[in-house]
C-alpha positions in Angstrom: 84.5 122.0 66.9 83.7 119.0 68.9 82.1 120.2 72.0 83.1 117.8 74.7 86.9 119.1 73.7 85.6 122.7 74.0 84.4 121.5 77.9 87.0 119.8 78.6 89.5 122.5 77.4 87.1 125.3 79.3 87.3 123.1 82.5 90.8 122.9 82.6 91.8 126.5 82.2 89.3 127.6 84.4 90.5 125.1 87.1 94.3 126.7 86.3 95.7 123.1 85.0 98.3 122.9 81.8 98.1 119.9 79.3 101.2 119.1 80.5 99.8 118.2 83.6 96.7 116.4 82.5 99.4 114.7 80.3 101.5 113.5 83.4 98.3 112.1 84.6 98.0 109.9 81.7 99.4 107.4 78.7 98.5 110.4 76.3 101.0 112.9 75.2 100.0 116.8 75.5 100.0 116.7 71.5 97.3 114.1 71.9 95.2 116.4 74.4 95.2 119.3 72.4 93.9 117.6 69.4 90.8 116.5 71.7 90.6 119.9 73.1 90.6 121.2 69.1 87.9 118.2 68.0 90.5 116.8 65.7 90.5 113.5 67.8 87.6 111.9 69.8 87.3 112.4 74.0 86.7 108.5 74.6 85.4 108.0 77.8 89.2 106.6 79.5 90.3 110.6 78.5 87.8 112.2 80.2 88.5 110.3 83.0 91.6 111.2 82.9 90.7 115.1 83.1 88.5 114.0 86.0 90.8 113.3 88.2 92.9 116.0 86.8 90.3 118.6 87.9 89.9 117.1 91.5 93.3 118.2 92.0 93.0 121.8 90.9 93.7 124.5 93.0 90.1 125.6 93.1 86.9 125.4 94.9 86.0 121.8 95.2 82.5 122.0 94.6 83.2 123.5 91.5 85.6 121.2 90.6 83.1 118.2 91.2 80.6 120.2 89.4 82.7 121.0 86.2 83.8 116.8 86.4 80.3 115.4 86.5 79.1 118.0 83.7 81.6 116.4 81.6 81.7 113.0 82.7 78.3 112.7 82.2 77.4 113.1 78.4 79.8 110.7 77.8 79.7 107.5 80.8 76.6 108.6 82.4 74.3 106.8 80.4 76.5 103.7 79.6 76.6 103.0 83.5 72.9 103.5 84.0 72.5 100.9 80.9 74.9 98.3 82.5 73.6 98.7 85.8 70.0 98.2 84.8 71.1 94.9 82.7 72.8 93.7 85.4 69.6 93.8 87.4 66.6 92.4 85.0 68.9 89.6 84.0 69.1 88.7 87.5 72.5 88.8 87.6 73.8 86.8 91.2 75.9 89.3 92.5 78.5 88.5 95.1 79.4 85.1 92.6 79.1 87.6 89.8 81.2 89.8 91.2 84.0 87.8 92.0 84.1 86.3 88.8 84.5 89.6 87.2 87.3 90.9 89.5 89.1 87.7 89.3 89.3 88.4 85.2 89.8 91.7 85.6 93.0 90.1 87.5 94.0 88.1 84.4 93.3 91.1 81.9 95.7 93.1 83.9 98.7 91.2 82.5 98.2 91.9 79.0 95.0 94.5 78.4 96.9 98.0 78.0 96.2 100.4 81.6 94.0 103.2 79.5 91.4 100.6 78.5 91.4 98.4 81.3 91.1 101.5 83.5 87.8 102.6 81.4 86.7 98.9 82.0 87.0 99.2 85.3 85.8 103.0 86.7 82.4 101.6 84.8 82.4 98.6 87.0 83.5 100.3 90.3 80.7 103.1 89.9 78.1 99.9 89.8 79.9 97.6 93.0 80.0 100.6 95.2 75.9 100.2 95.1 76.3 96.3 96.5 78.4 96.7 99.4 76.1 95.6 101.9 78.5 92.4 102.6 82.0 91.2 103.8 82.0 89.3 100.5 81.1 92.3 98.4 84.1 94.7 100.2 86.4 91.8 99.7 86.0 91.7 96.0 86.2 95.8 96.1 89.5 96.0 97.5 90.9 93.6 95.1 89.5 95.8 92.2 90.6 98.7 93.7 94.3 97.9 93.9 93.7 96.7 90.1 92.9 100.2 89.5 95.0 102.0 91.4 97.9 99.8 88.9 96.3 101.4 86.1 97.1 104.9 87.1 99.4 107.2 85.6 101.7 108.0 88.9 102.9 107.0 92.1 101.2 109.4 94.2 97.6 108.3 92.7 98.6 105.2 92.8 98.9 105.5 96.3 95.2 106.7 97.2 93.6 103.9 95.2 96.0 101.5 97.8 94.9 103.0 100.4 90.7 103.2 99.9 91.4 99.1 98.6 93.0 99.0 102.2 90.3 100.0 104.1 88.2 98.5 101.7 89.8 95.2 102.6 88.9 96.1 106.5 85.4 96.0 106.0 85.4 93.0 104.5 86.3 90.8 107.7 88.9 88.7 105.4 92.3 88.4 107.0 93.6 86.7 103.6 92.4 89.8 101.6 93.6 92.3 104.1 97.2 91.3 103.9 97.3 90.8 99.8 95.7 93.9 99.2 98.4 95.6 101.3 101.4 92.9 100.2 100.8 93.6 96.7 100.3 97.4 97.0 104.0 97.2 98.5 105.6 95.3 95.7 103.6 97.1 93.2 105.7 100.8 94.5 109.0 98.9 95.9 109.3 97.2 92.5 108.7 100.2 91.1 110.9 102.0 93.6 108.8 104.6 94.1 107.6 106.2 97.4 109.3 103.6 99.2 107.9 104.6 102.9 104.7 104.1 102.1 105.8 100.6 100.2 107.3 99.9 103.5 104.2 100.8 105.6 101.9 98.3 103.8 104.5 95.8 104.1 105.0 96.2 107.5 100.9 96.3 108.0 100.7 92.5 106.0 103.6 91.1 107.9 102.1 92.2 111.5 98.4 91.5 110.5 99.6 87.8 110.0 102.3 85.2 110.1 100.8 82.6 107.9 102.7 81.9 104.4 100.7 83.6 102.1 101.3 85.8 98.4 100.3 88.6 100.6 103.2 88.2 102.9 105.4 86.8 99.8 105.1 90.5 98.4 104.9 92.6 101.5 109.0 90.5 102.0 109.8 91.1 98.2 109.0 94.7 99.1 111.0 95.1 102.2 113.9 93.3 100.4 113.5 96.2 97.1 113.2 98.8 99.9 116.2 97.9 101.6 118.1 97.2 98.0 116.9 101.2 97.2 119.0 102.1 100.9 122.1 100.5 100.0 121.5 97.5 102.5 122.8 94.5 100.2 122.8 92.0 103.4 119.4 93.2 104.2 118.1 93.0 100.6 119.4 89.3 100.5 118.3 88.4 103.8 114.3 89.2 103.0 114.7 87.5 99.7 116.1 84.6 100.9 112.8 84.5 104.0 110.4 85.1 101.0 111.7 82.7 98.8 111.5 79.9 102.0 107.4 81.6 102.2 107.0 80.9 98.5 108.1 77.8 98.4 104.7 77.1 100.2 102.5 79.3 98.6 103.7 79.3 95.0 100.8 79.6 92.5 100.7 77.2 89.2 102.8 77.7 86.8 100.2 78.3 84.3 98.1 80.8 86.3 98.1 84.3 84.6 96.3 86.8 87.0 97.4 89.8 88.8 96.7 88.0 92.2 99.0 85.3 91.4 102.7 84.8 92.1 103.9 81.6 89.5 107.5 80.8 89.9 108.3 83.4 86.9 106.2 86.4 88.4 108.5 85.5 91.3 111.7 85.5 89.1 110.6 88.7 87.7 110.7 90.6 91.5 114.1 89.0 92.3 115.4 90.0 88.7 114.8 93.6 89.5 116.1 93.6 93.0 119.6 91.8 92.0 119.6 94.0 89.0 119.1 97.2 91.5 121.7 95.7 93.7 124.3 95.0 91.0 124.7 91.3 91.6 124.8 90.1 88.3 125.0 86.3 89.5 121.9 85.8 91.3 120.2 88.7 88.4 121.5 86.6 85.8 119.9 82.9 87.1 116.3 85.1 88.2 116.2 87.0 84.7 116.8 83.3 82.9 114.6 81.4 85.1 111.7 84.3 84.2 112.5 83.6 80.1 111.8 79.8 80.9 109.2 79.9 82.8 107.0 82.9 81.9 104.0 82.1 79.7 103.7 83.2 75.7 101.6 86.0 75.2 103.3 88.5 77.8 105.4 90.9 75.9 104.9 93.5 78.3 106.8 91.5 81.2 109.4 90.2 78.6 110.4 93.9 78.3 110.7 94.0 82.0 113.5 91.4 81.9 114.8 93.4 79.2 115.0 96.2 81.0 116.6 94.9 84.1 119.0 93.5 81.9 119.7 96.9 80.5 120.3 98.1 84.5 122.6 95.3 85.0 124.9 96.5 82.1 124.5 100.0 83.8 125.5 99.2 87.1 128.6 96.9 85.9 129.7 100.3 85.2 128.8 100.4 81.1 126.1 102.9 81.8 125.4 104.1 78.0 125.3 100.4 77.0 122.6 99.9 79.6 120.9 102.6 78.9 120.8 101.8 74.7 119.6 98.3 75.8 117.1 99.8 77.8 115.6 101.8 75.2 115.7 99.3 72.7 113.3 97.1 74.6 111.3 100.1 75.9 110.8 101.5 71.6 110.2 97.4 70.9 107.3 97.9 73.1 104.2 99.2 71.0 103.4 102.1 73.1 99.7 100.8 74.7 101.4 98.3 76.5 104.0 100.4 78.4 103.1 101.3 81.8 103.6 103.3 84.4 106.2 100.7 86.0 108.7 100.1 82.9 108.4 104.1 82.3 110.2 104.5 86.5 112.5 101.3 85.6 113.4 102.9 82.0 114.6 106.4 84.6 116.0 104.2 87.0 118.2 103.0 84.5 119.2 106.0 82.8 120.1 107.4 86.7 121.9 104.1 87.2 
């Protein structure tokens, strides 16, 4: 029997957790899980992570919890970060340039590296950063990997703590620019979503009042208002805040080539007012944004194509042919191989089948 599964099996039912909800936590089923607990698949280093934060969530004392996590976090990372971080430092690496080169391509690897990878990727990195904080620069580039990581997770509600550490995060960091896109994307990333709106609404509200200057950060935090409004029933309100960020992004609007996380092209843009029209069953305004998103949107990005699939499928649905909607739906979602799903067409695949 493989002996990290024999850990990671005795931590979890000792901290009182089911595989279902480890499961939850992840992109692996509870299938998956049992077969690492048994030693009949490996425990790569993005599944142990994954009962990490699993454990810190138990219902038990927290010292042991953090004990149980670093005993079996640490056969398995522990040595890998100490061999990065020590690289890192005889080759002299320079480290706030260094570091904002690596976050801004951890940016572009977002939009097509599947979420369990690039969240292993990244919980190496952040482990290292947190020991170069010692500038504005360094918090700046912090916050923006944090929200990266927090769209990695499995579920809004961890989601949610990642947003708010990369918000405070963005405090120290003395950037107005980074305070308000950290807290405009962390909106849109949970309105578009339509998930714990509230708290979408609170960072929008935070990068709208922190600053009135056009910016992606206050392009997002008005996308998100608009969705949040579109998820109360408020059409006129919905259009209203689309129509002010549209007029925002017509000054901000990021090249039509750029492929990052951080950036808003015109078919990233299409792709937020496709889902709003789609949740607000306008089919005429959906129809031009989920067209204009087709033309515009880069090759190589099948996991957004499936997004404009899927708000296709919810425009069926809310035309009133709900079980043609939801066949479309799941169509695009099963076209999908399965590491490139996340956690957003998952909600927008259930939001459909509600519709």
């Amino acid at each position: 029997m493989d002996d990290l599964g024999a850990q990671l099996r005795q931590a979890r039912t000792e901290a009182g957790i089911t595989l279902a909800s480890v499961a939850a936590r992840s992109c692996y089923s509870a299938s998956h899980l049992s077969n690492v607990e048994a030693g009949r698949r490996a425990a790569t280093p993005d599944i142990v992570l994954v009962y990490a934060r699993a454990l810190g969530e138990g219902d038990v004392n927290r010292r042991q919890v953090l004990g149980l996590a670093a005993g079996v976090l640490g056969p398995v990372v522990a040595g890998e970060l100490i061999r990065v971080g020590f690289s890192a430092a005889l080759n002299g690496r320079g480290a706030e340039e260094d570091w904002r080169e690596r976050v801004d391509q951890y940016g572009r690897d977002y939009m097509a590296v599947g979420a369990a990878l690039l969240q292993a990727r990244l919980a190496s990195d952040l482990v290292i950063l947190q020991q170069h904080l010692d500038t504005p620069h360094m918090w700046s580039h912090a916050a923006r990997a944090l929200v990266t990581y927090g769209k990695t997770t499995s579920h809004p509600a961890e989601a949610i703590r990642w947003y708010d550490l990369a918000a405070s995060a963005a405090d120290r960091s003395d950037d107005l620019g980074v305070r308000v896109w950290v807290r405009g994307r962390a909106a849109i990333a949970l309105a578009y979503e339509g998930a714990a709106l509230p708290t979408a609404r609170r960072y929008a509200d935070q990068a709208i009042t922190l600053s009135d200057r056009p910016s992606l950060g206050r392009v997002q935090a008005l996308m998100a208002l608009a969705h949040a409004a579109a998820g109360r029933g408020n059409q006129a309100g919905a259009v209203g805040l689309d129509t002010e960020a549209r007029r925002v992004f017509d000054h901000v609007a990021s090249p039509d080539d750029e492929v990052s996380d951080t950036a808003v092209p015109p078919w990233r843009m299409a792709t937020f007012r496709s889902m709003l029209y789609a949740r607000l069953g306008m089919p005429g305004p959906g129809v031009e944004a989920q067209e204009e998103a087709d033309r515009t949107r880069p090759a190589g990005l099948p996991r957004f194509a499936t997004h404009i699939e899927l708000h296709r499928g919810l425009t069926v649905a809310k035309a009133g042919d709900k079980a043609g909607g939801v066949a479309y739906a799941r169509r695009a979602w099963n076209a999908l191989p399965a590491e490139r799903r996340s956690q957003s067409l998952a909600l927008m695949l259930r939001e459909v089948e509600r519709a």
